[in-house]
N, C-alpha and C positions, 0 to 999 in steps of 0.2 A: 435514573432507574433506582438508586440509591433512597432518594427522596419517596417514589411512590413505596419501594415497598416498605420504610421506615412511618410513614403516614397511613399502611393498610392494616386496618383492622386485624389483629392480631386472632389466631386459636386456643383455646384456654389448652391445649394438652401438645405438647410437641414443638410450641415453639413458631408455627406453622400460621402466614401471611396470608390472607386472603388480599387477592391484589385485583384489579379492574382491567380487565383485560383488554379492553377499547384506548385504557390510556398505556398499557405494554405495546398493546401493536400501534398505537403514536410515536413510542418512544424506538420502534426497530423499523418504523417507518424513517424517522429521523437518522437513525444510524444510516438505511442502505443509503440516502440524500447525501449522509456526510461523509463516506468510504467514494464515492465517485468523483468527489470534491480532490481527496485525496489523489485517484489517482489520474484527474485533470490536473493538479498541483504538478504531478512528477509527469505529466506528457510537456506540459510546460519548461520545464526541467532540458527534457531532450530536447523539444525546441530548441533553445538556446544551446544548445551542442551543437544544433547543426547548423545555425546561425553559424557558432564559432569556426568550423570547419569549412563552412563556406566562405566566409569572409576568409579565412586563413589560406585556401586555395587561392581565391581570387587576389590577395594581395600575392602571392606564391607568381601567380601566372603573369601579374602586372611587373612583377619584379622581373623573372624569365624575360618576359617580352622586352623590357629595356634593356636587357643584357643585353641581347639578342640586335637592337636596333644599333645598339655601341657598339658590337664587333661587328653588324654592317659599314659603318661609317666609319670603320678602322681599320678594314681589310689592307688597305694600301701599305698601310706600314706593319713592318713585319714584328716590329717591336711593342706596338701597339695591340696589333693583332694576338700579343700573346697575351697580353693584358687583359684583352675581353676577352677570349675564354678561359681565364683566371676567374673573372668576375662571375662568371656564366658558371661556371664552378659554387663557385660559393653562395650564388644563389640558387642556385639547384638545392644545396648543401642547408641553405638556409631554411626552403622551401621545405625539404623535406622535413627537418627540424620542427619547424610551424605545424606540418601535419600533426608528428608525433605526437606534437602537445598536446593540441586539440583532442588528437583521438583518444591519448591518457584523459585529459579532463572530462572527454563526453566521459569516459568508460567510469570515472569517478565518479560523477554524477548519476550516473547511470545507478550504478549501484547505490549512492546514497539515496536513489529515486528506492528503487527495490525493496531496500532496508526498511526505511521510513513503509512503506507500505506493507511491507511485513509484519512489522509492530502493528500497524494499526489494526488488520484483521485479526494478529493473535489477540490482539485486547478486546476488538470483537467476537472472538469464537468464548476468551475465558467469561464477558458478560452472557453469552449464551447461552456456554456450560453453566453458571451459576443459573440462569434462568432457569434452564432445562433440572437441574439439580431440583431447585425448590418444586417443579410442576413435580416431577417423580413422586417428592415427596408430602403431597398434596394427595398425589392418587394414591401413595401408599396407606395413606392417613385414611381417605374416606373409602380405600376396598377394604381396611382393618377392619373400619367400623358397620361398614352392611355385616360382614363374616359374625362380627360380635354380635350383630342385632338378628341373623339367623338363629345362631344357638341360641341365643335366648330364648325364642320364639320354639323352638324345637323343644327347648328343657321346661317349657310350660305346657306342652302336650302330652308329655312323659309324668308329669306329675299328674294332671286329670285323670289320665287314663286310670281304670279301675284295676285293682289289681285280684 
């Protein structure tokens, strides 16, 4: 955007860019393409959050289940017996730990998804605004100059007229 309007045709009074409007709405075509790229990027993101917490259950529940199968096969002794559900403990314990993680990490990501995409639209809204800015000043530029070019026209019929 930088490029076009540094390449457009300049106004001799005000400073004021005459810019090609076919190649702006290119260039904000391009933008909305690359704001959904964005936030395919950060669904991807989550994706893998929930990759992580799936996996992390599932290894959770594979762990439980083998506790679980070791204090079957240890019921008979009573000392054993105490052992697996020690173990069955700790991995419950463990298990739950794994969640916690995961659900911090998604929640991290999460937000650095958020973040990241928040930047990206402020930086699209401030090219906007500066868009929006220069068109302002465009129409303020050419409703100045009809205004000028009325009086004119008025203070030439004021003069003829006889007095």
């Amino acid at each position: 955007m930088e490029t076009l309007i540094s390449t457009s045709k300049s106004v001799p009074v005000g400073g004021i860019a005459l810019v090609d409007k076919k190649k702006v709405m290119e260039l904000v075509d391009q933008l909305r393409l690359s704001i959904p790229q964005e936030v395919k990027a950060a669904g991807e993101v989550l994706a893998q959050k929930d990759q992580i917490i799936n996996s992390a259950t599932l290894d959770a529940r594979r762990t439980k289940t083998q506790a679980e199968e070791d204090l079957r096969e240890k019921l008979s002794q009573n000392e054993i017996h105490k052992r697996a559900e020690e173990a069955l403990r700790e991995a419950e314990l463990r298990a739950v730990r794994i969640i916690e993680q995961a659900e911090a990490d998604s929640q991290a990501r999460r937000t650095e998804a958020d973040a990241y995409a928040l930047r990206c639209l402020r930086a699209f809204e401030r090219e906007l605004n500066t868009l929006n800015g220069s068109v302002r000043k465009g129409i303020d530029l050419l409703a100045g100059n009809a205004l000028v070019g009325t009086l004119t026209s008025n203070q030439r019929e004021v003069e003829l007229e006889p007095v």
